[in-house]
N, C-alpha and C positions, 0 to 999 in steps of 0.2 A: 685495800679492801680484800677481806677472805669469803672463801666459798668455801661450805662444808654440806657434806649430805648427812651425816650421820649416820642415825638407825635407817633411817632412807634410803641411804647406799646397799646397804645388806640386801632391801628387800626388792628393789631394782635390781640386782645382779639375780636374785635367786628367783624371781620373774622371769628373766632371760636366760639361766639356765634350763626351768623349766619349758620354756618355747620349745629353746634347740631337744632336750631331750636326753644325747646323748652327746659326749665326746670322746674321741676314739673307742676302749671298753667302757668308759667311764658312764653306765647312766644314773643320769639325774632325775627320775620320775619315780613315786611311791606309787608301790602296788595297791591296786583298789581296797583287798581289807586293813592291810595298816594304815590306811588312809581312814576308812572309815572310824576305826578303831581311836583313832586320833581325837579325829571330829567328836565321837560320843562321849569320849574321857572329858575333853575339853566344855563341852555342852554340859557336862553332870558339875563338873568344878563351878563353871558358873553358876549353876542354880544352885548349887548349895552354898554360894558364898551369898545368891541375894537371899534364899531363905535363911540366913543365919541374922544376915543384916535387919531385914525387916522381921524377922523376929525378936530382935530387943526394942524394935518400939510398940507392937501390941504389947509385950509380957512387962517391959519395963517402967511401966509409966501409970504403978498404980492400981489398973483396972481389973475388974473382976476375971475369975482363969474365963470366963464365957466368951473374952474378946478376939480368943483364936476362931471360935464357930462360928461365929457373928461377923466377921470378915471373910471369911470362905462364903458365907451365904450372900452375904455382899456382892462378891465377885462372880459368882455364879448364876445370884436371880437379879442385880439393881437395883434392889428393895433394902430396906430396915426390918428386921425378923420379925 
C-alpha cells in the first residue's frame, strides 16, 4: 500500500512555512501590496475566463445580437425586458 500527498504536499508545507514566518534570514511572508496585487491579477484572470466562457453561449447559439442586454437586464432586475 502507497501514500502519496501530491499537489497536497506542496500546499501543507507552504501552510507551515507560512505559520512559522521566518527561518533563520530566510522569510517566508509576502508583503501586503504584492500580495494584494496577486489577488487582483488573479480575481481579473478569472472573470475574464467566465466572461469569455459564457459568452459563446449568448453570441453562439443563433439568437438575435439583443441577447447580451437581455441577459444583463435579467441579472440586474429578475424580470424578462
Amino acid at each position: 500500500m502507497s501514500f502519496a500527498l501530491g499537489f497536497a504536499g506542496l500546499l501543507l508545507v507552504a501552510l507551515y512555512l507560512g505559520k512559522i514566518r521566518s527561518t533563520g534570514r530566510l522569510t517566508w511572508t509576502m508583503p501586503v501590496p504584492a500580495n494584494l496585487a496577486l489577488r487582483n491579477f488573479g480575481l481579473s484572470l478569472f472573470l475574464a475566463q467566465v466572461g469569455m466562457s459564457s459568452g459563446q453561449d449568448l453570441r453562439g447559439n443563433g439568437q438575435p445580437q439583443r441577447a447580451v442586454p437581455a441577459a444583463g437586464h435579467r441579472v440586474c432586475h429578475g424580470a424578462e425586458p
